[in-house]
C-alpha positions in Angstrom: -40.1 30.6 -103.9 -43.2 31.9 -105.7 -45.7 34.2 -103.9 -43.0 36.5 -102.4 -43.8 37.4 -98.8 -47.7 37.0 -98.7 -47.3 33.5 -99.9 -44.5 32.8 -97.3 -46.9 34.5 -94.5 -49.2 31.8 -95.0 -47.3 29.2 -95.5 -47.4 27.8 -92.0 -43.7 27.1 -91.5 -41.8 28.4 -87.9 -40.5 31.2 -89.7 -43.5 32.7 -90.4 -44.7 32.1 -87.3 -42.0 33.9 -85.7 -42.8 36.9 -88.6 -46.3 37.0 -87.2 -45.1 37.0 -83.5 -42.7 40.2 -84.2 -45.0 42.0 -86.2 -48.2 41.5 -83.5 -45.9 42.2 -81.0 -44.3 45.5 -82.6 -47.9 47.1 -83.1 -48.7 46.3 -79.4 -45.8 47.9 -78.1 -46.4 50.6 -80.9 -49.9 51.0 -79.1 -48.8 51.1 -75.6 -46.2 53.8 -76.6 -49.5 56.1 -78.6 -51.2 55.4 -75.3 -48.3 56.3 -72.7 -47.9 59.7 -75.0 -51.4 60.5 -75.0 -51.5 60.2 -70.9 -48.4 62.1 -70.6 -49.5 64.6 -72.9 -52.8 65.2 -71.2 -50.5 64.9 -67.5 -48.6 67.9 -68.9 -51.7 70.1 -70.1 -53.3 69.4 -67.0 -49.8 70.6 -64.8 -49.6 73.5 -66.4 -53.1 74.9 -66.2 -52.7 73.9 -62.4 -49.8 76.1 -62.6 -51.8 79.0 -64.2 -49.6 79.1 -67.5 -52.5 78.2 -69.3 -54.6 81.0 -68.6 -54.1 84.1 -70.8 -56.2 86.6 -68.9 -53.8 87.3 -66.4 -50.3 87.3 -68.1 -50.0 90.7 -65.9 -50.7 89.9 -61.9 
């Protein structure tokens, strides 16, 4: 086979469709799971000024 991968990619043939199907569907997930962690990251922030952990001014009440 001559073109290595890239040359496969666009080949056309059901294997590289099924290549192109994993890969869009890994960075989807891969996006969902940035996503999720950026939500639950700003959940967390938000929690634990509610809390009053956040605030440094009165450490001493």
């Amino acid at each position: 086979m001559t073109g290595g991968p890239l040359r496969a990619l666009s080949a056309g043939d059901d294997g590289s469709k099924i290549l192109e199907h994993l890969l869009s569907d890994f960075l989807i997930k891969g996006v969902i799971v940035v996503i999720a962690l950026l939500v639950l990251a700003l959940g967390m922030v938000v929690i634990w000024r509610k809390v009053g952990k956040g605030d440094a001014r009165g450490h001493d009440r």
